[in-house]
NUDREN-355979 format. One line per 2 residues: number of its first residue (from 1); their letters; for each residue x, y, z of N, C-alpha, C, O. Coordinates in steps of 0.05 Angstrom, whole numbers, plus 5000, padded with zeros to 4 digits. Example, Ala and Ser with C-alpha at 12.3 -4.5 7.8 and 13.67 -1.06 7.14 Angstrom:
2
1) AS) 5264,4886,5156,5246,4910,5156,5264,4934,5156,5285,4934,5169  5257,4955,5142,5273,4979,5143,5258,5001,5157,5268,5023,5161
This chain:
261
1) XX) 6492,3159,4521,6466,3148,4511,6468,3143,4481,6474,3162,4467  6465,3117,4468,6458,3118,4447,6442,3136,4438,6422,3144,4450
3) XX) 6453,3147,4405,6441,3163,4385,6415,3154,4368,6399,3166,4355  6418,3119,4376,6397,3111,4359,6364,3114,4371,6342,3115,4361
5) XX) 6376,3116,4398,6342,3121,4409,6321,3149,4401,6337,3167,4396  6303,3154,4400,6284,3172,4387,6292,3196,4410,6299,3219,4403
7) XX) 6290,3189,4433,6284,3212,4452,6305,3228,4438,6297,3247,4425  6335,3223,4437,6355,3234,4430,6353,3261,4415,6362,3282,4424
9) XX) 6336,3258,4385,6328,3276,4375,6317,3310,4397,6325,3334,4394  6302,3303,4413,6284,3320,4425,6297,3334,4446,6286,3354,4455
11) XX) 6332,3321,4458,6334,3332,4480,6344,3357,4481,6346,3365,4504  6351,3372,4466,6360,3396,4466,6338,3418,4464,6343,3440,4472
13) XX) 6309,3409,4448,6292,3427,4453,6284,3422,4483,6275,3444,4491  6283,3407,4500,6274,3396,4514,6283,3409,4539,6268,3417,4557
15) XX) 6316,3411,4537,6327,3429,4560,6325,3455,4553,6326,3471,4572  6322,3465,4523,6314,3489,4525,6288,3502,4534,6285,3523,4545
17) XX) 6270,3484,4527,6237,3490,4539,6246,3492,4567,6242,3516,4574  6255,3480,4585,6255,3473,4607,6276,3502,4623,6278,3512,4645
19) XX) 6285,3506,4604,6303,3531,4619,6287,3555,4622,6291,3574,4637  6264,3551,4604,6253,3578,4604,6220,3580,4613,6207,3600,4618
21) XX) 6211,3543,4616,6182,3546,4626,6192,3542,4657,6216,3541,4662  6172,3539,4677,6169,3518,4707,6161,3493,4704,6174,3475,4715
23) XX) 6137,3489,4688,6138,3462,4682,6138,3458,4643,6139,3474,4625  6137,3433,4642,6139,3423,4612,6123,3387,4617,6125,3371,4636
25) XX) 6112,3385,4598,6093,3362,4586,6120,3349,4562,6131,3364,4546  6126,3321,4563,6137,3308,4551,6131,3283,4540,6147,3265,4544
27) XX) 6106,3279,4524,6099,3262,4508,6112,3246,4493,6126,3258,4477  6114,3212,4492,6146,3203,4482,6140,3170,4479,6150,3155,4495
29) XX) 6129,3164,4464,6120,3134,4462,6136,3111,4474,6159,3117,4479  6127,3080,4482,6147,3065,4499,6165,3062,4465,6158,3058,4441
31) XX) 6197,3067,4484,6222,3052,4473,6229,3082,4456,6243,3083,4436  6217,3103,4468,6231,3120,4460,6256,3124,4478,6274,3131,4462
33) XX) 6267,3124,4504,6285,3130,4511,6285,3152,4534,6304,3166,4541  6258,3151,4542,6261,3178,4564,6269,3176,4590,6287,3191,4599
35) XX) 6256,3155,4604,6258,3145,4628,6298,3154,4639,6309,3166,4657  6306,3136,4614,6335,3138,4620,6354,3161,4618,6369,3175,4633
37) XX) 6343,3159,4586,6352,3191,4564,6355,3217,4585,6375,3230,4591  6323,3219,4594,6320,3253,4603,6335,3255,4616,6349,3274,4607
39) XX) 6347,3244,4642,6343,3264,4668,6385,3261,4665,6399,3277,4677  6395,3242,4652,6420,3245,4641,6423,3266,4625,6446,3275,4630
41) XX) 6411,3280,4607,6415,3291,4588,6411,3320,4597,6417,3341,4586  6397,3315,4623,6395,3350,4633,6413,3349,4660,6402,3362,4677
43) XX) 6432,3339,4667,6446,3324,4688,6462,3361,4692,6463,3376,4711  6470,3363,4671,6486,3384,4666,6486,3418,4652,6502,3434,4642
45) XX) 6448,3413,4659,6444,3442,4649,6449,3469,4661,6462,3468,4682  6445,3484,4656,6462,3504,4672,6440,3518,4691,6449,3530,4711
47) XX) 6405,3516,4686,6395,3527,4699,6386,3508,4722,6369,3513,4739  6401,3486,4721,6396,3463,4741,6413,3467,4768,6407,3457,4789
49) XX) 6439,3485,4762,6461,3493,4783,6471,3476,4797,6483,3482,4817  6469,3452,4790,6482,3430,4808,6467,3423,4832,6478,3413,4852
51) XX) 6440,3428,4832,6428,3410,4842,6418,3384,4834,6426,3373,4813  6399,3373,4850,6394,3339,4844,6367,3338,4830,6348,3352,4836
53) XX) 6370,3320,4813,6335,3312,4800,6325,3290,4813,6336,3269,4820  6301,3299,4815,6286,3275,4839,6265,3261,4814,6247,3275,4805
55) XX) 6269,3233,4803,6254,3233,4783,6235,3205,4798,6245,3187,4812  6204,3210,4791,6179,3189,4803,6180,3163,4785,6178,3167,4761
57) XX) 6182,3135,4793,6175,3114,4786,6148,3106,4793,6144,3115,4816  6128,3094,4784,6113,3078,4803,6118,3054,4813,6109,3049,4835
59) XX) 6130,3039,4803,6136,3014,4814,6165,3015,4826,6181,3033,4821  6168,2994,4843,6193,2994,4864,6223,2986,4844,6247,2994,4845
61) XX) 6203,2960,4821,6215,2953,4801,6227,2964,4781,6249,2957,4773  6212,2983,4772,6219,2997,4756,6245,3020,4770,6267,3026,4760
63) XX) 6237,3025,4787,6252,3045,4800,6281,3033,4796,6297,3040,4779  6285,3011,4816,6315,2998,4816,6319,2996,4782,6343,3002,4777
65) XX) 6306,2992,4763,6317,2986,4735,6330,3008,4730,6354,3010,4731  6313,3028,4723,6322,3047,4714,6341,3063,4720,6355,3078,4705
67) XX) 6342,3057,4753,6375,3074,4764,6398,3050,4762,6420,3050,4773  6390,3038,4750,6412,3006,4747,6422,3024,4718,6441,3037,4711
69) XX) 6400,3015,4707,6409,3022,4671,6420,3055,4671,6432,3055,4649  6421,3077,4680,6432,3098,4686,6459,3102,4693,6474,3118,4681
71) XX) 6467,3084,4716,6497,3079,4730,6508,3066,4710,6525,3081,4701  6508,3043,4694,6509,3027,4678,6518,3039,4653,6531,3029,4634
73) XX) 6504,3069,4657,6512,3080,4626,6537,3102,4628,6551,3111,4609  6538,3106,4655,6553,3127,4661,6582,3111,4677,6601,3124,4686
75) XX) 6579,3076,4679,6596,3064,4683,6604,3071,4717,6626,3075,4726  6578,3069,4730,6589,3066,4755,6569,3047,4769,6552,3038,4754
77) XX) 6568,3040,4789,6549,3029,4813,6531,3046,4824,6537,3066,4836  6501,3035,4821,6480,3045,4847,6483,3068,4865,6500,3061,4882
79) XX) 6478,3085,4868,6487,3097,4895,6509,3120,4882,6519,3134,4899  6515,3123,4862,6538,3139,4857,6530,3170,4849,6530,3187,4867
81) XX) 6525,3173,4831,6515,3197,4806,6491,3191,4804,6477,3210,4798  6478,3166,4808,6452,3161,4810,6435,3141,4826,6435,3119,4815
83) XX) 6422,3141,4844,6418,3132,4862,6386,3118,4857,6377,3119,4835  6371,3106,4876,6352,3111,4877,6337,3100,4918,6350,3088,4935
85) XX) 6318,3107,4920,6304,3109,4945,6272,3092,4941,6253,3104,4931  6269,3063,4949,6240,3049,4948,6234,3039,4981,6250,3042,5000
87) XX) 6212,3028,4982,6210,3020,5002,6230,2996,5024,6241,2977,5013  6232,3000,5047,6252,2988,5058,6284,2990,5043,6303,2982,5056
89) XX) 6289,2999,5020,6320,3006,5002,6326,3023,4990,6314,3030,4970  6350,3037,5002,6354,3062,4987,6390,3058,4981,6407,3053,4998
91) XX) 6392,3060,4970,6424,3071,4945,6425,3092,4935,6416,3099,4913  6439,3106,4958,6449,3141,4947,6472,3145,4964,6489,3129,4970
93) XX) 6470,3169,4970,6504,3181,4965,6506,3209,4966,6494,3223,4950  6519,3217,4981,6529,3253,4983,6535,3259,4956,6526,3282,4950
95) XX) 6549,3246,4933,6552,3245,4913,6526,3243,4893,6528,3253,4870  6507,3233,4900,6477,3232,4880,6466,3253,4870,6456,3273,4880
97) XX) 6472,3243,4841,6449,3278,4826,6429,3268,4825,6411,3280,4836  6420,3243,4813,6395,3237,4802,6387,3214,4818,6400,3193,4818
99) XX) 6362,3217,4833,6348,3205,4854,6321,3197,4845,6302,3212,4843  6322,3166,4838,6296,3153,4828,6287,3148,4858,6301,3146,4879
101) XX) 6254,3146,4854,6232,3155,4875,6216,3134,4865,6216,3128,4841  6191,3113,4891,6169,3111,4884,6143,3133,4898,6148,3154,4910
103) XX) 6122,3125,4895,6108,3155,4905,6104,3145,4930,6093,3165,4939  6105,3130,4948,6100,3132,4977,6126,3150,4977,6120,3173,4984
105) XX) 6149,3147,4972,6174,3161,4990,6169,3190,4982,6172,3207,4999  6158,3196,4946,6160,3220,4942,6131,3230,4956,6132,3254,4960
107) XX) 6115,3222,4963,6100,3241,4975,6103,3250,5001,6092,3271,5008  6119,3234,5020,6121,3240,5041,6147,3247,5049,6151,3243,5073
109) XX) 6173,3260,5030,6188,3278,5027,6178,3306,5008,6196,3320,5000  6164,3310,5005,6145,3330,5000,6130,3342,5029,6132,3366,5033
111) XX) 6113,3323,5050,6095,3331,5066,6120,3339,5088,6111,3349,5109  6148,3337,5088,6153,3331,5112,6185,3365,5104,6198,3380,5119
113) XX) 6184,3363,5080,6199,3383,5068,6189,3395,5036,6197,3387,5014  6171,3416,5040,6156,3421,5022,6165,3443,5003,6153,3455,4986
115) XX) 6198,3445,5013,6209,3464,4991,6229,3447,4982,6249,3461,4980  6236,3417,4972,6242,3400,4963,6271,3413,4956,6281,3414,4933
117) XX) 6288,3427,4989,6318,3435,4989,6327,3424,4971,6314,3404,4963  6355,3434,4955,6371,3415,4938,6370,3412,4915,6388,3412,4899
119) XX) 6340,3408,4911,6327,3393,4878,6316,3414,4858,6297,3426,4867  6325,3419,4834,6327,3428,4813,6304,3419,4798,6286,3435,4793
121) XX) 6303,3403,4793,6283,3389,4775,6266,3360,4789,6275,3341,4801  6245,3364,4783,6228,3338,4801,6211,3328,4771,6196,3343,4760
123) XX) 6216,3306,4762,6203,3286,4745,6182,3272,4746,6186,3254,4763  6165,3271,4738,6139,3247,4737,6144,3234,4714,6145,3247,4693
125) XX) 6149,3198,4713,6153,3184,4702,6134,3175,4697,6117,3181,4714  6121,3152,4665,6102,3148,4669,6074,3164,4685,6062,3156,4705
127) XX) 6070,3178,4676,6052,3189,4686,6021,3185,4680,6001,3189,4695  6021,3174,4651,5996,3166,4653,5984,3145,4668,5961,3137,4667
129) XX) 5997,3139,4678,5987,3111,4703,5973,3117,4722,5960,3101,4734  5974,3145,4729,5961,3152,4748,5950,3140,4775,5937,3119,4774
131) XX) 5956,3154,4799,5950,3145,4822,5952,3169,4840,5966,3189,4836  5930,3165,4865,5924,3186,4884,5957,3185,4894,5967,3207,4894
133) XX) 5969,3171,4898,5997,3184,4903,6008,3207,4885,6013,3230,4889  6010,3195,4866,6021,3212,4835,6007,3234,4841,6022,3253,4847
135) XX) 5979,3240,4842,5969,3259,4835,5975,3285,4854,5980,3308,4849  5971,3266,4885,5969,3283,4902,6006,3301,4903,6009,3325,4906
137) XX) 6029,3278,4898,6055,3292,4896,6060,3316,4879,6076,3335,4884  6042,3314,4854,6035,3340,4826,6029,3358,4846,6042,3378,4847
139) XX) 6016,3355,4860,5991,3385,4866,6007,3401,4892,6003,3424,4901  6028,3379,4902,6043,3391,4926,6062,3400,4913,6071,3423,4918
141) XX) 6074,3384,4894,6096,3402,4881,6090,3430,4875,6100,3450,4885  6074,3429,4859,6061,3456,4846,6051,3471,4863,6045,3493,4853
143) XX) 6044,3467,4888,6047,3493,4905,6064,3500,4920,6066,3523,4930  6081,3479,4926,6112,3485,4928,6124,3513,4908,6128,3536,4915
145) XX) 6127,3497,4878,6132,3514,4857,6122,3545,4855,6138,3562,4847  6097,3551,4863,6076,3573,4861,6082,3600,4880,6081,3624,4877
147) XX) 6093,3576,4908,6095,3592,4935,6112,3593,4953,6113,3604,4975  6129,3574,4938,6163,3570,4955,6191,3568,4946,6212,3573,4956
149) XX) 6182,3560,4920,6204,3554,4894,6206,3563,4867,6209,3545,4850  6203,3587,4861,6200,3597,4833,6220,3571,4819,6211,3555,4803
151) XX) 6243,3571,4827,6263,3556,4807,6260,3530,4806,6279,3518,4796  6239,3514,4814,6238,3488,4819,6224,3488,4790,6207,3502,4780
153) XX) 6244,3459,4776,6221,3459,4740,6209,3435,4752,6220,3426,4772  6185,3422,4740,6165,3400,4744,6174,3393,4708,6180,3409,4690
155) XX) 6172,3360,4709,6169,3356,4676,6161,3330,4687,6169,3315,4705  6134,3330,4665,6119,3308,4667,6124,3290,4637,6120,3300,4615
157) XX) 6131,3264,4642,6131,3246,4624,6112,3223,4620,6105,3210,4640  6100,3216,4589,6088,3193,4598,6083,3185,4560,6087,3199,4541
159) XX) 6073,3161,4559,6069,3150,4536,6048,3154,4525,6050,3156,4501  6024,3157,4535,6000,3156,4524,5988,3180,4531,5979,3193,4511
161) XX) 5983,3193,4558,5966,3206,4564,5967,3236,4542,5983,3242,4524  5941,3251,4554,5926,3275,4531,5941,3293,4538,5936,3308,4557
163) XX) 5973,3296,4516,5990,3328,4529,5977,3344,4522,5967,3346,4545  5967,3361,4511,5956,3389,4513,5931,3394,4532,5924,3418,4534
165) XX) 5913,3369,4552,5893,3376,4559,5918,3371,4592,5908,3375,4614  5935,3367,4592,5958,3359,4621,5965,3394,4620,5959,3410,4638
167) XX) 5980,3399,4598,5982,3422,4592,5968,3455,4594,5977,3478,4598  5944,3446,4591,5924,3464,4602,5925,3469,4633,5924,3491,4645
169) XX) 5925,3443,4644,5919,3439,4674,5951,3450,4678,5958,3447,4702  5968,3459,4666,5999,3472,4684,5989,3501,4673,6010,3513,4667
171) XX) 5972,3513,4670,5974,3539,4657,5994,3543,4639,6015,3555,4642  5977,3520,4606,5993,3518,4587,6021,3517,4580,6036,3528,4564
173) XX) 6023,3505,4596,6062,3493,4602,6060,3479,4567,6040,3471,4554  6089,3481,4558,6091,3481,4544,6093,3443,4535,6107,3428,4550
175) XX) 6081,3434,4515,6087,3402,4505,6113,3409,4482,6118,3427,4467  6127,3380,4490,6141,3369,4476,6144,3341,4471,6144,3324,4489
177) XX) 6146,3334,4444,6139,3309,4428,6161,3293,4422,6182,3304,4414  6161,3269,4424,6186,3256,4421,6171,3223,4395,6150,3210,4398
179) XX) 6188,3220,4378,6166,3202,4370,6189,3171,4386,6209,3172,4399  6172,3145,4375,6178,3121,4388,6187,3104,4372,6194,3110,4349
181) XX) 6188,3077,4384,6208,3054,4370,6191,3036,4371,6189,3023,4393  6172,3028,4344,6158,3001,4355,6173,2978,4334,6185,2976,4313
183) XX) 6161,2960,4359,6161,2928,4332,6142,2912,4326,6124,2912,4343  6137,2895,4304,6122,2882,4295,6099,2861,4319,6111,2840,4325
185) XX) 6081,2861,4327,6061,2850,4348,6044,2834,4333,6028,2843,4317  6048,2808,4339,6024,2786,4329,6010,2777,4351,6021,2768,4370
187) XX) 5981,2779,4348,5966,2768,4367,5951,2740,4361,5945,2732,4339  5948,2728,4381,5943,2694,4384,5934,2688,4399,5946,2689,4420
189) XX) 5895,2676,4399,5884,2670,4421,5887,2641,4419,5883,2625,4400  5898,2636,4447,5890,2604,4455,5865,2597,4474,5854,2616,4486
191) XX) 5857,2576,4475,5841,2568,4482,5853,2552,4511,5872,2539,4504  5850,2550,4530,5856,2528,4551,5839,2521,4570,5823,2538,4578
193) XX) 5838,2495,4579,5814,2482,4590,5806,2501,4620,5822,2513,4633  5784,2501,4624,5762,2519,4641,5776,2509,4667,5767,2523,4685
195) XX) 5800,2485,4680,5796,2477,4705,5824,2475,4714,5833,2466,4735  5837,2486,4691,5874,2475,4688,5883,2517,4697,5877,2537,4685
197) XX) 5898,2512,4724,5900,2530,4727,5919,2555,4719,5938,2541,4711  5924,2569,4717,5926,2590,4699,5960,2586,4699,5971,2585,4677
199) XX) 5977,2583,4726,6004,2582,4716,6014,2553,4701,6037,2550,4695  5994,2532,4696,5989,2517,4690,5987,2520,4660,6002,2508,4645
201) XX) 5972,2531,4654,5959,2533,4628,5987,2547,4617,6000,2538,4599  5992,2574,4634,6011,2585,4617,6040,2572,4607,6050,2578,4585
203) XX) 6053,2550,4627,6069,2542,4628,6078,2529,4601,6100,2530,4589  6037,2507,4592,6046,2496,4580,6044,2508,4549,6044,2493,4529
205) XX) 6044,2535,4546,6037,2548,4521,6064,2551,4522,6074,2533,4509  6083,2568,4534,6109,2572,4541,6127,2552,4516,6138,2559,4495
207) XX) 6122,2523,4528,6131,2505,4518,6127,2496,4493,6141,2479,4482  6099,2510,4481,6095,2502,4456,6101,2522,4435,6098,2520,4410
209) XX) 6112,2549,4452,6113,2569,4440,6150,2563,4429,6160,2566,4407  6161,2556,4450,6187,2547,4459,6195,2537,4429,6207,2550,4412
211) XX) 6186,2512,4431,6182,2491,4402,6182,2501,4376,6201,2496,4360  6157,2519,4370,6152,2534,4346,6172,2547,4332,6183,2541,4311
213) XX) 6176,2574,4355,6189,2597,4348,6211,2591,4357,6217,2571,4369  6235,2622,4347,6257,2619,4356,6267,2635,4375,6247,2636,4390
215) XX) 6285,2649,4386,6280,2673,4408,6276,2665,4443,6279,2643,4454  6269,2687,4453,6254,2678,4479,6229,2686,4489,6216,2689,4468
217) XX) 6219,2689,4502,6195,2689,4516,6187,2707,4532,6196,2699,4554  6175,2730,4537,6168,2741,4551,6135,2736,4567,6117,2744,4552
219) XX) 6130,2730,4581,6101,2718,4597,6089,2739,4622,6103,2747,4641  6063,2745,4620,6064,2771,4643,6040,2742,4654,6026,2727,4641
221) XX) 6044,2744,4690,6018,2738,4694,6015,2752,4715,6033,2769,4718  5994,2752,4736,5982,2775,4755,5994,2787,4784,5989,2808,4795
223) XX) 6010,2766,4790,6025,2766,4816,6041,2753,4820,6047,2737,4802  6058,2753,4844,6080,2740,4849,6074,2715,4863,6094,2709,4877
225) XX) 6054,2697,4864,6045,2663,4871,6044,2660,4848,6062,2645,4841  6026,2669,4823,6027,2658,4802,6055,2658,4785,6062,2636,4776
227) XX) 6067,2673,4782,6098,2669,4770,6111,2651,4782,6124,2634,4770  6110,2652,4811,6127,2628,4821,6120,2599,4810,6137,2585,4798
229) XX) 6092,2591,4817,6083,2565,4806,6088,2562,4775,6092,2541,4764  6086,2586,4765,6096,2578,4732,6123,2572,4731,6131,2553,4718
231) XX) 6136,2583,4742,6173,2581,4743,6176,2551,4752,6194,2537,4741  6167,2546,4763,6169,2512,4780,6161,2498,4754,6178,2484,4743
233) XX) 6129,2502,4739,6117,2482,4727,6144,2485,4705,6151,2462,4699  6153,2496,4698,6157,2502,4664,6195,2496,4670,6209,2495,4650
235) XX) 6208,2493,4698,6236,2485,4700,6231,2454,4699,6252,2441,4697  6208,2441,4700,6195,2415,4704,6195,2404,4676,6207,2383,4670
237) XX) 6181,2418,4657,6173,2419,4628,6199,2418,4612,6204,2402,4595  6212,2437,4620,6234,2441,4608,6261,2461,4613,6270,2483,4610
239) XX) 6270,2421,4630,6286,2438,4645,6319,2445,4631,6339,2448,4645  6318,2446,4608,6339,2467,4583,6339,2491,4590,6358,2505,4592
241) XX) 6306,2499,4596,6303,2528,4582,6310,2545,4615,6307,2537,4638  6320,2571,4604,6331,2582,4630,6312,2598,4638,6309,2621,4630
243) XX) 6300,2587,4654,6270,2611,4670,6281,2636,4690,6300,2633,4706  6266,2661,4686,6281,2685,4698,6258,2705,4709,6252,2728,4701
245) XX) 6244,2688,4732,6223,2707,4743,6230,2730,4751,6254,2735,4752  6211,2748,4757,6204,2779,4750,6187,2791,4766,6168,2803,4755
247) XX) 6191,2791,4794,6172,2810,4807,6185,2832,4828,6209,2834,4831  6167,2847,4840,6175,2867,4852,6187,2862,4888,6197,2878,4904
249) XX) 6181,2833,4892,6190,2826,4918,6213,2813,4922,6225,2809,4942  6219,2805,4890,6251,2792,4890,6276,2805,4903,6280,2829,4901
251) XX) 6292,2792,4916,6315,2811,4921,6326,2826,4894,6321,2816,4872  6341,2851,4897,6357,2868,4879,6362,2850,4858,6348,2851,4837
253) XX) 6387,2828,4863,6405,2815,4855,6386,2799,4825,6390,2801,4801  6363,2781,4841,6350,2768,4819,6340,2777,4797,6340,2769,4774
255) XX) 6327,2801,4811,6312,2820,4789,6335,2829,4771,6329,2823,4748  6356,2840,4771,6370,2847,4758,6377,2830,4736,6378,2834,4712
257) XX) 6385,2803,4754,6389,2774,4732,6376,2782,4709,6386,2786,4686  6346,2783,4717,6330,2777,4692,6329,2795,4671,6322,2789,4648
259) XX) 6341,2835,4685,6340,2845,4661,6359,2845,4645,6353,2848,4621  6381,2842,4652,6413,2830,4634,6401,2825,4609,6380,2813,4601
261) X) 6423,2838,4599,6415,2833,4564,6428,2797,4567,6428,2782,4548
């Protein structure tokens, strides 16, 4: 792992908190480095014994990234040392320590094996996002933890949410702080006509943004019909520029395209 990322700093208190609480609160702004950072950096702790970390994504998307960017750092393929498990696709391996999760799979490897055999450490990613999945997987874990698994650690991560009032709710589990990596954010309202529809509209900002500045483009819109119709309008507009949609139904392969440096 790069040294330059922030988490870096934190991980050694981080596995030490963790050796000595059940659970731990890990507060850590975006582009600090956790997602990736953590669950590598405790891969090889000693109170982990060579079991596996089961760490929570919410999105399917996210999930495949992050065990992409993991293998990637450790210079292997999917499925190796780090795996991950989403709906309809899983890449793992008798070989897998670290097992990225979305919460349908983790909650119902929880209901179905509630002393979560094997696993050392169980992760909540993003956690302030919150969802009755998320929530409900916390509360099974933790009575897992309470009444089946003294040795099972919980560590909750997230960017924003209130650590000391999360903290409270673990019977004052201990927080740890990681600071972040921001960059400069300019905001810019446009105006676009009331009847011109939205991948429409966006397409053609795209293009004017294109023009202006130098760089590339990042564009969020709501779903995967609307990205598509933008990707069409704007290969139409300009068809130089290399368009690299981004959703969660794409095959593996595409999505990956797009996160390539």
């Amino acid at each position: 792992m790069s040294p330059e990322l922030p988490i870096t700093a934190v991980l050694p208190a981080l596995a030490q908190t963790l050796a000595a609480a059940p659970a731990v609160v890990l507060q850590a702004p975006p582009g600090a480095g956790k997602s990736t950072g953590v669950p590598l950096a405790l891969l090889d702790a000693p109170w982990l014994a060579g079991r596996r970390i089961v760490m929570l994504e919410p999105r399917r998307l996210a999930a495949r990234a992050v065990a992409a960017r993991m293998s990637a750092l450790l210079g292997e393929p999917p499925g190796a040392t780090v795996g991950y498990r989403v709906r309809f696709e899983a890449r793992v391996s008798a070989r897998t320590r670290i097992e990225v999760v979305t919460e349908g799979i983790l909650t119902r490897r929880l209901q179905s094996d509630p002393e979560l055999a094997g696993v050392g450490l169980l992760i909540f990613d993003e956690f302030h996002e919150r969802s009755l999945h998320a929530d409900l997987a916390l509360a099974l874990a933790r009575d897992a933890q309470l009444g089946l698994r003294e040795d099972l650690k919980l560590l909750l991560m997230s960017a924003t949410l209130d650590g000391e009032r999360l903290c409270r709710l673990l019977d004052d589990a201990p927080l740890v702080s990681s600071e972040g990596r921001a960059h400069p954010v300019a905001i810019r309202h446009v105006a676009r006509e009331p009847e011109a529809p939205l991948p429409e509209a966006l397409a053609q900002q795209v293009v004017r943004l294109l023009a202006e500045e130098s760089g590339d483009v990042l564009a969020f819109l709501p779903g995967g019909a609307e990205i598509r119709r933008a990707a069409e309008r704007l290969r139409t507009l300009a068809p130089q520029v290399s368009v690299l949609p981004l959703y969660g139904e794409l095959p593996a392969a595409e999505q990956q395209r797009a996160l390539e440096p």
